[in-house]
C-alpha positions in Angstrom: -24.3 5.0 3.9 -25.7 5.3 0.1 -27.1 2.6 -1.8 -24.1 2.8 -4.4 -21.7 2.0 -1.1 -24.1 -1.1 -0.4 -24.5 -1.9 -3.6 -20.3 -2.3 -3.9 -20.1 -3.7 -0.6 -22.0 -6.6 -2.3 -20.3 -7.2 -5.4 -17.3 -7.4 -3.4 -18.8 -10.2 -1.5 -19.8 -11.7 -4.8 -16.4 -12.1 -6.3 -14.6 -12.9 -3.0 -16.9 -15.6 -2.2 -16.8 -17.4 -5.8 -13.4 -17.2 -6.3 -12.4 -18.9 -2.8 -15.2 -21.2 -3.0 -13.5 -22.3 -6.5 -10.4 -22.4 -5.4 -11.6 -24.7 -2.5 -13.5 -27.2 -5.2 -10.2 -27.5 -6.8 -8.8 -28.8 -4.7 -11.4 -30.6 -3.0 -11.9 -32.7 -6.6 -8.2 -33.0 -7.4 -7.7 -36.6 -8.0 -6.4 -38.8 -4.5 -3.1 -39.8 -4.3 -1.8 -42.8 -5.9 0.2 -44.4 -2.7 -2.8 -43.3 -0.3 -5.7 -46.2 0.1 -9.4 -45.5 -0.8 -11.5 -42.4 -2.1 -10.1 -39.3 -2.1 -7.8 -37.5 0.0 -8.7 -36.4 3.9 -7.5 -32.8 3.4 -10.1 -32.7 0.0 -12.8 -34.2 2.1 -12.2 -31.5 5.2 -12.5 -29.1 2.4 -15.4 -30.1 1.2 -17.2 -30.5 5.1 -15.9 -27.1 5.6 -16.1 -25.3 2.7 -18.6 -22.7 4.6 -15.4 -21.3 5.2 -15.4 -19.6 1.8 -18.8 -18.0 2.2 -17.8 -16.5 5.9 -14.3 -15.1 4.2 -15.7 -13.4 1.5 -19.0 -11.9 3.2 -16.2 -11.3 6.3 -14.2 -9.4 4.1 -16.4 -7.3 1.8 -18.7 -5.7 5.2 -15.0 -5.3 7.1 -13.8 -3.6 3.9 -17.1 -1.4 4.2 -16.6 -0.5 8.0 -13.1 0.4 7.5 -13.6 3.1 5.0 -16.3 4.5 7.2 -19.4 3.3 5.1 -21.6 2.4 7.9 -21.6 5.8 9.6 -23.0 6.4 13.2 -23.7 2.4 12.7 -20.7 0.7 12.9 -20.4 -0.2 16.7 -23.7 -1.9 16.2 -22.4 -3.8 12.5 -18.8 -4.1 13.9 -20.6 -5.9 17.2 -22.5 -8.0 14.9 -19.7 -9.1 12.4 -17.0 -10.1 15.3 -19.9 -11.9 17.5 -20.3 -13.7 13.6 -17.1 -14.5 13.1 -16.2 -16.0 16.6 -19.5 -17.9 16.1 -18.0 -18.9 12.5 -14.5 -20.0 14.6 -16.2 -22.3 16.7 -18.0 -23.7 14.0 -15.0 -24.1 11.7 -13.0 -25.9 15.0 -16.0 -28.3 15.5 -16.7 -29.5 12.1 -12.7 -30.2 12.5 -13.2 -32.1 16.1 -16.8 -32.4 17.4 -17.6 -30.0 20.3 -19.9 -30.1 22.9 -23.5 -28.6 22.6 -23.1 -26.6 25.6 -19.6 -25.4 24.9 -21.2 -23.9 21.7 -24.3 -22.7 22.7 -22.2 -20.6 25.3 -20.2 -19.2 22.9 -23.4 -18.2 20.6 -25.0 -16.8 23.5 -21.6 -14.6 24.4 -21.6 -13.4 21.1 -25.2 -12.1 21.5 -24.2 -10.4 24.8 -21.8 -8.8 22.7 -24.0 -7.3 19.8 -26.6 -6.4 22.4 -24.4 -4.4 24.6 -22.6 -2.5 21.4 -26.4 -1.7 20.0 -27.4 -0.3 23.2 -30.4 -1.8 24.1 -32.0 -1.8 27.6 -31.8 -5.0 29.9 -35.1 -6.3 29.4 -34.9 -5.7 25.1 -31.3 -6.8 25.6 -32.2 -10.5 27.6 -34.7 -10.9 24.9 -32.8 -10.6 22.0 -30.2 -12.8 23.6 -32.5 -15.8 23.6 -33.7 -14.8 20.4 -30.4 -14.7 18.5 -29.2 -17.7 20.2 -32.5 -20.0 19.2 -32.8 -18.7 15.5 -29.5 -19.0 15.1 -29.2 -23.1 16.0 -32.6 -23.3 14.2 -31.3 -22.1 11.0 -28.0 -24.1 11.6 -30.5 -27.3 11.5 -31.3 -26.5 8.0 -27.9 -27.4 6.8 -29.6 -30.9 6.0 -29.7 -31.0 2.5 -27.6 -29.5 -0.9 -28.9 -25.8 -0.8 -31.2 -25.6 1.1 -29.6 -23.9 4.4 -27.7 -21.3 1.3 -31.3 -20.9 -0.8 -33.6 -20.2 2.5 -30.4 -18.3 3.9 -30.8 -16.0 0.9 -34.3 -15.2 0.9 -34.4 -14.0 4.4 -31.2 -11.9 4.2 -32.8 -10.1 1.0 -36.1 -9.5 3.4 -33.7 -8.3 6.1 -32.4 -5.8 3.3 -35.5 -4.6 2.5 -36.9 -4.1 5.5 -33.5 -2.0 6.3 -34.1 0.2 3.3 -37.5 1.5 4.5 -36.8 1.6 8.6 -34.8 4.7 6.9 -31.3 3.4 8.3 -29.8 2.2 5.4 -26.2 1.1 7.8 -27.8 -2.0 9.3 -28.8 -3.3 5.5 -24.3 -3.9 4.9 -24.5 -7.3 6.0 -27.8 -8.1 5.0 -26.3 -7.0 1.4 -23.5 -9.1 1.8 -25.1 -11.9 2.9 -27.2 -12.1 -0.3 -24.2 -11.6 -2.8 -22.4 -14.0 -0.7 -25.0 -17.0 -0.4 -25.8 -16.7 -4.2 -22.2 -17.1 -5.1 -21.8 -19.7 -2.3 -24.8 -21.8 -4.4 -23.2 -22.1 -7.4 -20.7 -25.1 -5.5 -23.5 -25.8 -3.1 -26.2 -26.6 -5.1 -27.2 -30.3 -5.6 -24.7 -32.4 -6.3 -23.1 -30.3 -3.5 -19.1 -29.8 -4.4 -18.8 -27.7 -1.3 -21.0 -27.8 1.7 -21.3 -24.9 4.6 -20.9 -27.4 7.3 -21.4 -25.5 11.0 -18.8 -22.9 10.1 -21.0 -21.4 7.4 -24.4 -22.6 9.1 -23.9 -20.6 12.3 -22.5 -17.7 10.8 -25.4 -17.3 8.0 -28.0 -18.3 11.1 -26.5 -15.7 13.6 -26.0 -12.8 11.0 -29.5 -13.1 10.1 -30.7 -13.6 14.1 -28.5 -10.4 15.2 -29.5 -8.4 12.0 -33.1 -8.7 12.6 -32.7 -8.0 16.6 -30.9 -5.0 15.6 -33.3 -3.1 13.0 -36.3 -4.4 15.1 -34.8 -2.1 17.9 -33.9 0.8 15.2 -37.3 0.7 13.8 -39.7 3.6 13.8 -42.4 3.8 16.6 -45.7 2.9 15.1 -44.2 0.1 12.8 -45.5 -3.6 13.7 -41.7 -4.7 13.6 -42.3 -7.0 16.5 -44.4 -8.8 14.6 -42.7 -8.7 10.9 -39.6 -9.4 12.0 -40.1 -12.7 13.8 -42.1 -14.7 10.8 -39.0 -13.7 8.8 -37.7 -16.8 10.1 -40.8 -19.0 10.0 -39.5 -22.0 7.9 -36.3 -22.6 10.6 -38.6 -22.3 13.4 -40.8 -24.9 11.6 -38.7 -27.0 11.0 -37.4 -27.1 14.4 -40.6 -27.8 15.6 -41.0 -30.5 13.2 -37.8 -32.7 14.7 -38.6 -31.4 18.6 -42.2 -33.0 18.3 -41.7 -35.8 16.2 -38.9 -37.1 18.1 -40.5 -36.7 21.4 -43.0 -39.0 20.2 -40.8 -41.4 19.1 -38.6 -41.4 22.5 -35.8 -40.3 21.1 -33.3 -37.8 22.5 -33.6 -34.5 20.9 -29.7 -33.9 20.9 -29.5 -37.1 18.4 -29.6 -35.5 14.7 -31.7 -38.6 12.7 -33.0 -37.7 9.3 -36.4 -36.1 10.5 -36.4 -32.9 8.7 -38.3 -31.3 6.2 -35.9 -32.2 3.2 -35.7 -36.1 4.8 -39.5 -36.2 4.6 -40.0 -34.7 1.2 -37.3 -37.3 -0.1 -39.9 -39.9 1.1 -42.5 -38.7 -0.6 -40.6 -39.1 -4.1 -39.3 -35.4 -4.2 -35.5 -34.6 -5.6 -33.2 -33.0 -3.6 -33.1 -29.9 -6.5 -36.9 -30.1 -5.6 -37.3 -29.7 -2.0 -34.9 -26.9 -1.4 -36.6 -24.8 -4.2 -40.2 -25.9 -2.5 -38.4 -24.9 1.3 -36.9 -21.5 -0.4 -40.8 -20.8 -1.6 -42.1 -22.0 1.1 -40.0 -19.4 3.2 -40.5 -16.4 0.6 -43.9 -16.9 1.6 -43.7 -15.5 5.2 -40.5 -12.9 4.4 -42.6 -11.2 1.6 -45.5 -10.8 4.1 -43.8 -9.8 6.9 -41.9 -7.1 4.9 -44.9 -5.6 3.5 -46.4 -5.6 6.9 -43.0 -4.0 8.2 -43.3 -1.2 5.5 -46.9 -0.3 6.1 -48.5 -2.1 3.2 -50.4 -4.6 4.9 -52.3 -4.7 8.1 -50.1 -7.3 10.7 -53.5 -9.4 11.0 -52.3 -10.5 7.3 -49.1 -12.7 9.2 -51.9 -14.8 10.4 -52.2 -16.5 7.0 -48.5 -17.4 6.2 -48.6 -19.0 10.2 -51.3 -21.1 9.9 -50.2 -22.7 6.3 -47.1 -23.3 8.0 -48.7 -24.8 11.1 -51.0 -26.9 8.5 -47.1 -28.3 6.4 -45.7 -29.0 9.7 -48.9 -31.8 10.7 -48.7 -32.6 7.5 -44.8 -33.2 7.2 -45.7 -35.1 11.1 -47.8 -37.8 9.1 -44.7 -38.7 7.2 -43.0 -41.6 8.6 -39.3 -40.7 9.4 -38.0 -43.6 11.2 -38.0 -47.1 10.7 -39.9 -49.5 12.5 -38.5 -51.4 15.3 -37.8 -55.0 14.7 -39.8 -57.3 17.0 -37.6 -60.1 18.4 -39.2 -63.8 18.1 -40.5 -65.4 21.4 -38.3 -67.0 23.3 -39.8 -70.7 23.8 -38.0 -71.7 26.7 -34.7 -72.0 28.4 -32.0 -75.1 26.9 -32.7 -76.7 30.5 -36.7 -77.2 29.7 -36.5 -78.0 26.1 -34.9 -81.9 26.8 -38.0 -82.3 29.4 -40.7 -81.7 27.6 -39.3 -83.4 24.3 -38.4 -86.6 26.7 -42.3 -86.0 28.6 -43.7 -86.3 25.1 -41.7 -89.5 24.2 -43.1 -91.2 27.3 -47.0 -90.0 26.0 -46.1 -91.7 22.9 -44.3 -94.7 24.2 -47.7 -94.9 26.5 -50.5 -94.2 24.2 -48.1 -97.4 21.4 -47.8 -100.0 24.0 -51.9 -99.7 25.1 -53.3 -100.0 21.6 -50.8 -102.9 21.2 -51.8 -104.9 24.2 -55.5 -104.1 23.5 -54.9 -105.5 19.9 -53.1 -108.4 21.5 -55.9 -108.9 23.8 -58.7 -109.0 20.8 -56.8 -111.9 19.3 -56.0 -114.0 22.3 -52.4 -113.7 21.2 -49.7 -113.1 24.2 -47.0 -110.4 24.3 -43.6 -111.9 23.1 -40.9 -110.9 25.1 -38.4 -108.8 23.5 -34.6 -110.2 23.3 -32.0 -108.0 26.1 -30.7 -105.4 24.6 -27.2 -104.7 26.0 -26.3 -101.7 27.5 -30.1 -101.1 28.7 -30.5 -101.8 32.3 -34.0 -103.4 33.0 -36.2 -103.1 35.7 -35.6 -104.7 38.9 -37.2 -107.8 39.8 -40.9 -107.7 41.0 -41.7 -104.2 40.0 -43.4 -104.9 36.4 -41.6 -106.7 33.3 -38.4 -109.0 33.8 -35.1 -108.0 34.7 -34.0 -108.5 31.0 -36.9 -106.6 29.2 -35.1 -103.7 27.4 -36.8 -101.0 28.0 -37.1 -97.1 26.6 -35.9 -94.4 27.4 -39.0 -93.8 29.5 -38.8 -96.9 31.4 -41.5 -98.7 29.6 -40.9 -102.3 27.7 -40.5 -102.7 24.5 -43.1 -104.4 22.4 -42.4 -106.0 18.7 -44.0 -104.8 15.8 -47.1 -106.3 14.5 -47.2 -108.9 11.9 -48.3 -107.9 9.1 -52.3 -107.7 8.4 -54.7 -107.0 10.2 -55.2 -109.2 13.4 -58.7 -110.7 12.9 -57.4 -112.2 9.8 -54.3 -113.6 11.8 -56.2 -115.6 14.0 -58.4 -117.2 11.5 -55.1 -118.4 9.8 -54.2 -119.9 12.9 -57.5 -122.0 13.6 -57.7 -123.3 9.9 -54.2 -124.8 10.3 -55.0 -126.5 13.6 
């Protein structure tokens, strides 16, 4: 296939993709029905969750257009395989953003459509098992960067156009098609997807852009020369998805929480923290991934020695304990202590009348007993059952609710100056 075929193959994808993907925001923004309550239409907001749709469509079209008039040469079983394991992947994708499915249930059907691509490229058992598991993990880890506006479509685009060029100099220019139209679709796909996102990719588009790049790179890893350090260029190509599925694995198993439970724990989550746009950190996440796909295509073509994929591994090992230092969850909230049961609360709160009763009626009688002064006897009250007779005070001493007598207040001044009163008058 010639560069001018590629090169159409592309602009194809282009035009395709931004004309459905406007089309889509049309009616996505067309203004709610009057008789229907709230916001704006269901249909418009399944549009908008699934507007991936568009991308796969166009990119779908424009590489089957290529195949069919023979563009990809002895090629196409492999870049046939790849585009129908894509596009089932992009079906189940478009069914569960419609109805949620179950993990396993997709990651099945990603790992049958790797089966497929393997088996159609020709590889050997042990190469084949290999790049089963390895289409099937970089495909859900790119799927996880579907987190923020752009960011999935931006990193999406920089690692298709390093899949391109690595294509172009392994000297089999049929495996760089959907690499091509991956880039021209993306790009065009951004326009509606960048922030304020009209359209978003949802897990239709996210699975297909994560297993076309997966099954691209498995396939011109296995067409690559002998003597070229593809098995280690290849791989950091996707660097930043692996990251940042590192990122949510570890942090969540530190916080106890299930990894299967999407929380906002990502890269984009924890930039926002930090006082960064969302504009902001999918243009740092697309550098941050341009960083590892320009090194690991020079290193594919030659240029650099593969020791150099050392440097783009450990900054990214350094962002990713840094990013782990940024708090992503909320603290718990502590529960006040419980001080008792409803059955203990009267008993104490009655034990500490009685103190009180107690410690009242001693420093009376003591004060009585300074002046020489009897205790009165208070008047019955009614309704307050005394004591019986020969156990204490009289029968008609009212009493507290502790059992104890009552005693009459005071008089007034001190008591000293009470009894001198008294004497004087005598």
């Amino acid at each position: 296939m010639n560069v001018l075929g590629i090169i159409a193959s592309g602009v194809a994808a282009l035009f395709i993709t931004v004309a459905l993907a406007k089309s889509a925001r049309r009616v996505a923004l067309r203004p709610r029905i009057p008789d229907e309550p709230g916001g704006r239409a269901p249909r418009a907001e399944a549009l908008r969750r699934t507007g991936g749709a568009t991308a796969v469509l166009g990119i779908g079209t424009a590489t089957g257009a290529a195949l069919w008039l023979g563009a990809a040469d002895d090629a196409a079983g492999s870049v046939g395989g790849l585009l129908a394991g894509a596009g089932a992947v992009a079906a189940l994708g478009l069914v569960h953003d419609l109805k949620p499915l179950w993990a396993a249930l997709r990651l099945a059907v990603q790992a049958a459509a790797a089966v497929l691509v393997v088996c159609l490229a020709g590889l050997s058992p042990a190469a084949g098992v290999l790049a089963v598991v390895w289409i099937v993990l970089v495909t859900n880890a790119f799927a996880l960067l579907d987190h923020a506006d752009g960011l999935l479509t931006a990193v999406g685009l920089v690692t298709a156009a390093g899949l391109l060029a690595c294509a172009f100099v392994g000297g089999d220019p049929a495996l760089a098609l959907l690499p091509a139209t991956l880039v021209a679709g993306l790009a065009g796909f951004l326009l509606h997807n960048w922030h304020p996102a009209r359209l978003r990719l949802g897990a239709c588009g996210a699975q297909f852009t994560g297993f076309a790049l997966a099954a691209s790179g498995a396939l011109i890893q296995a067409a690559a020369p002998s003597g070229r350090a593809a098995w280690a260029a290849l791989p950091a190509l996707a660097t930043v998805a692996l990251a940042d599925s590192a990122l949510v694995l570890i942090s969540r198993r530190r916080a106890a929480r299930s990894p299967l439970r999407d929380t906002d724990d990502h890269i984009a989550h924890r930039l926002r923290r930090v006082r960064v746009t969302v504009p902001g950190a999918a243009v740092l996440t697309a550098l941050w991934a341009g960083v590892p796909v320009a090194t690991g295509a020079l290193v594919y073509a030659e240029l650099l020695h593969p020791a150099f994929l050392l440097l783009p591994l450990a900054g990214t090992a350094a962002a990713v304990y840094a990013l782990l230092r940024i708090p992503a969850y909320s603290p718990p909230r502590t529960a006040p202590p419980r001080t008792g049961s409803s059955r203990t609360a009267p008993s104490r709160t009655a034990t500490s009348r009685a103190t009180q009763d107690r410690t009242i009626t001693a420093r009376r009688r003591a004060e009585a007993a300074d002046t020489g002064a009897a205790i009165p006897a208070a008047a019955p009250t009614t309704g307050v059952k005394g004591s019986a007779p020969g156990r204490g005070a009289p029968s008609g001493t009212a009493r507290t609710a502790a059992g104890h007598p009552t005693v009459p207040p005071p008089p007034n001044g001190r008591p000293a100056e009470a009894a001198t009163a008294a004497a004087e008058r005598g």
